[in-house]
C-alpha positions as CSV (number, residue, x, y, z in Angstrom):
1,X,25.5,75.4,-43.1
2,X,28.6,76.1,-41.4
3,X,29.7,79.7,-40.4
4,X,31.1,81.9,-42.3
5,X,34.5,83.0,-42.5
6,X,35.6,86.2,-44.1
7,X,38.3,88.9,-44.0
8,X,36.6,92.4,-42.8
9,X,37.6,95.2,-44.6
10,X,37.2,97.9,-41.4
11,X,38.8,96.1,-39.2
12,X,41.6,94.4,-41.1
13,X,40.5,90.9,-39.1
14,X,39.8,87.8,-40.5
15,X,36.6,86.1,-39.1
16,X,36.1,82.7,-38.6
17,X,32.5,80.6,-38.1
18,X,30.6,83.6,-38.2
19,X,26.8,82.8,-37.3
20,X,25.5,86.5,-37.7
21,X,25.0,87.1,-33.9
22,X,25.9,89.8,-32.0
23,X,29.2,88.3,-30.8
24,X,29.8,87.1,-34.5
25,X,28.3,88.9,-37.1
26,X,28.2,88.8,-40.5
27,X,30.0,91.1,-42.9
28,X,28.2,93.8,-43.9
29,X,27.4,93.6,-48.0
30,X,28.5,96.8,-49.4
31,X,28.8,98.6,-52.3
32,X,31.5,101.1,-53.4
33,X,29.4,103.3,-55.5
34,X,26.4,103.9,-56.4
35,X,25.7,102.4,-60.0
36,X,25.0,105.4,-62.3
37,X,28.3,106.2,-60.9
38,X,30.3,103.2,-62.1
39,X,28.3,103.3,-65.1
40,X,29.9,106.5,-66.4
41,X,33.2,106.4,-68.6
42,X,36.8,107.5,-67.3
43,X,36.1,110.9,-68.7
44,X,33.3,111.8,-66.9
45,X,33.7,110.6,-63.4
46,X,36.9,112.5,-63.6
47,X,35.0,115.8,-64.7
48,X,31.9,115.3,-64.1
49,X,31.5,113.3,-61.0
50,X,32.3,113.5,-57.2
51,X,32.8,110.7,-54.5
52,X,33.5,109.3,-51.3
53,X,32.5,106.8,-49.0
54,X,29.2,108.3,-48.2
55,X,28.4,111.2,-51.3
56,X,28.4,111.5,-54.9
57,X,27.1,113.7,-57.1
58,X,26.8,113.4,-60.9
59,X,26.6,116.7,-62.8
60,X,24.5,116.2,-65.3
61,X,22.9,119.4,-67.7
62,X,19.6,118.9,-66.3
63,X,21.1,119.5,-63.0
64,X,23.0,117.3,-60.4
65,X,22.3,113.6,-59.8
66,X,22.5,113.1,-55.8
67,X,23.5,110.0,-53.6
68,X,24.1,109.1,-50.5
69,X,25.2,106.0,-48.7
70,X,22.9,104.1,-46.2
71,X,22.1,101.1,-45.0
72,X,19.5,98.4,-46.0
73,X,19.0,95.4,-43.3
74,X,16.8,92.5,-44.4
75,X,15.1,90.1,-40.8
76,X,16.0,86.8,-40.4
77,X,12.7,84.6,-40.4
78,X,12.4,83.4,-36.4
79,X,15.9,84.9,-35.3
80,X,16.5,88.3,-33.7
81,X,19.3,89.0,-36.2
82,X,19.4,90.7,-40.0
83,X,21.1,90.7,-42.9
84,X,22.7,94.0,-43.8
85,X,23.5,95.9,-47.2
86,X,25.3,98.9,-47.7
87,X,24.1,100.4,-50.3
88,X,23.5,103.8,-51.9
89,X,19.9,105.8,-52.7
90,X,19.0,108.8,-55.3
91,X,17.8,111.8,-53.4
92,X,16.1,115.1,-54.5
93,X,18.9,117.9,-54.6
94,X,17.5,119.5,-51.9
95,X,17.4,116.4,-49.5
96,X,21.0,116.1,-50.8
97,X,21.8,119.7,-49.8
98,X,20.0,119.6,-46.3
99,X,21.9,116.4,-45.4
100,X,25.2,117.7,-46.4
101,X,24.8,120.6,-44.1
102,X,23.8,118.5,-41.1
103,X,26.1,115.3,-42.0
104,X,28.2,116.1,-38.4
105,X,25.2,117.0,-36.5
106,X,24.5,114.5,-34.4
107,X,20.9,115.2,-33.6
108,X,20.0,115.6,-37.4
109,X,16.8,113.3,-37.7
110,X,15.1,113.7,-40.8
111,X,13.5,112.1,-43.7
112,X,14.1,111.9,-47.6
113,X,12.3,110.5,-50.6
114,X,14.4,108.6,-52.5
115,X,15.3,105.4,-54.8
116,X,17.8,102.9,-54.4
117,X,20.7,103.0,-56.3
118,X,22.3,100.0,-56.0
119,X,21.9,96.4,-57.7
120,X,21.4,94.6,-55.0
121,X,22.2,90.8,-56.4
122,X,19.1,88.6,-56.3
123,X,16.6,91.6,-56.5
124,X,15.5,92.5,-60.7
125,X,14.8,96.1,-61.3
126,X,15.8,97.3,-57.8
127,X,16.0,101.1,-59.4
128,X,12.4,101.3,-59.6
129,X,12.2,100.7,-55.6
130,X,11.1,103.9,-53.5
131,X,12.1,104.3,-50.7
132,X,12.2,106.4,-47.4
133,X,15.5,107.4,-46.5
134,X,16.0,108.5,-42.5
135,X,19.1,109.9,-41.1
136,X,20.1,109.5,-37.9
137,X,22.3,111.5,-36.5
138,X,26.4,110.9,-37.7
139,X,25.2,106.9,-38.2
140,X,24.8,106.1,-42.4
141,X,21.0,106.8,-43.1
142,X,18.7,104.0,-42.7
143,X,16.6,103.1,-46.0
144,X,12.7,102.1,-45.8
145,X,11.3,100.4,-48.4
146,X,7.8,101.8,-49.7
147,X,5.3,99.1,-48.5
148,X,2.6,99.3,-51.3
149,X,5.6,99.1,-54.2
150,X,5.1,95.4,-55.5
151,X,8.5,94.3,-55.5
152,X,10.8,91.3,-54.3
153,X,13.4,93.5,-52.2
154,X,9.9,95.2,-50.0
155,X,8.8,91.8,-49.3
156,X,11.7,90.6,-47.9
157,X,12.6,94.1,-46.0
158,X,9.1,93.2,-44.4
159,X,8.5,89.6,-44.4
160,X,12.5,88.5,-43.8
161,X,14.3,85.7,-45.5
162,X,15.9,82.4,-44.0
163,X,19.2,82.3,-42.9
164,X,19.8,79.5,-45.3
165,X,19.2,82.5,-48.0
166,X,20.8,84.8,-46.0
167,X,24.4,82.8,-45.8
168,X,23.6,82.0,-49.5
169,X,23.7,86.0,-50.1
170,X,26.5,86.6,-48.1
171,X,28.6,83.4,-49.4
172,X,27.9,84.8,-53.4
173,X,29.2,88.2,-52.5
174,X,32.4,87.1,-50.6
175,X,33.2,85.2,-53.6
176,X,36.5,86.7,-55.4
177,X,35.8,87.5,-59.0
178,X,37.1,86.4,-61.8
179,X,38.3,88.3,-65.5
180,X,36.4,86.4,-68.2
């Protein structure tokens, strides 16, 4: 396949030929919100919900749904390069607390249980995923998937997937939508 070519959202750039090196990486495959977020109504995220680029919290009357941004990055099969997500993960209210506190502490190393929260596109089910998630310092938190959970997404966290698959991904998501 040829390289990719895509118009980066941080930077404001487009990219051309992009072969997921380190001198020409791919776009990162992010996600806005988490999805319990988008899944509630207008009335609710205004009250009932809070979010930026990195938190969220859902009030909910069994107590607060948590979230926080991180990253997910899937090996290449015989290349030194991955293919990275940016997606969210449920944590404990606790975890969610103690991160908070230390989100500008750039020595803050620690590690949360969570889920993802994020359908990732390819990946059925991907809720029922647990997962480690490790801070590192003011970096997004990195996401490990639980090794012994049967799952498509842990086998390719550990096993990788070819860049033919990779470009595949990356070429579905840069795809504009379209209204039905």
């Amino acid at each position: 396949m040829a390289g990719i070519d895509f118009d980066c959202a941080y930077c404001g750039e487009h990219h051309r030929d992009t072969d997921g090196s380190a001198s020409s990486p791919w776009p990162a495959l992010a996600f806005r919100r988490p999805d319990p977020y988008l899944d509630l109504d207008t009335h609710a995220r205004r009250f009932h919900a809070r979010a930026t680029d990195d938190l969220c919290v859902i009030d909910r009357d069994r107590g607060p749904d948590c979230y926080v941004r991180v990253t997910l990055s899937i090996p290449i099969r015989d290349e030194e390069i991955t293919l990275e997500y940016g997606p969210w993960a449920s944590v404990g209210e606790g975890s969610y607390l103690d991160y908070v506190e230390h989100y500008e502490d750039p020595d803050h190393r620690e590690h949360y249980a969570g889920q993802l929260a994020t359908a990732i596109p390819g990946y059925s089910h991907p809720f029922s995923v647990p997962v480690q998630v490790i801070t590192r310092g003011m970096q997004r938190p990195v996401i490990v998937p639980d090794s012994t959970f049967g799952h498509a997404l842990v086998r390719d966290f550990y096993d990788g997937i070819s860049r033919t698959e990779a470009e595949l991904r990356i070429r579905s998501m840069l795809l504009p939508s379209t209204p039905l």
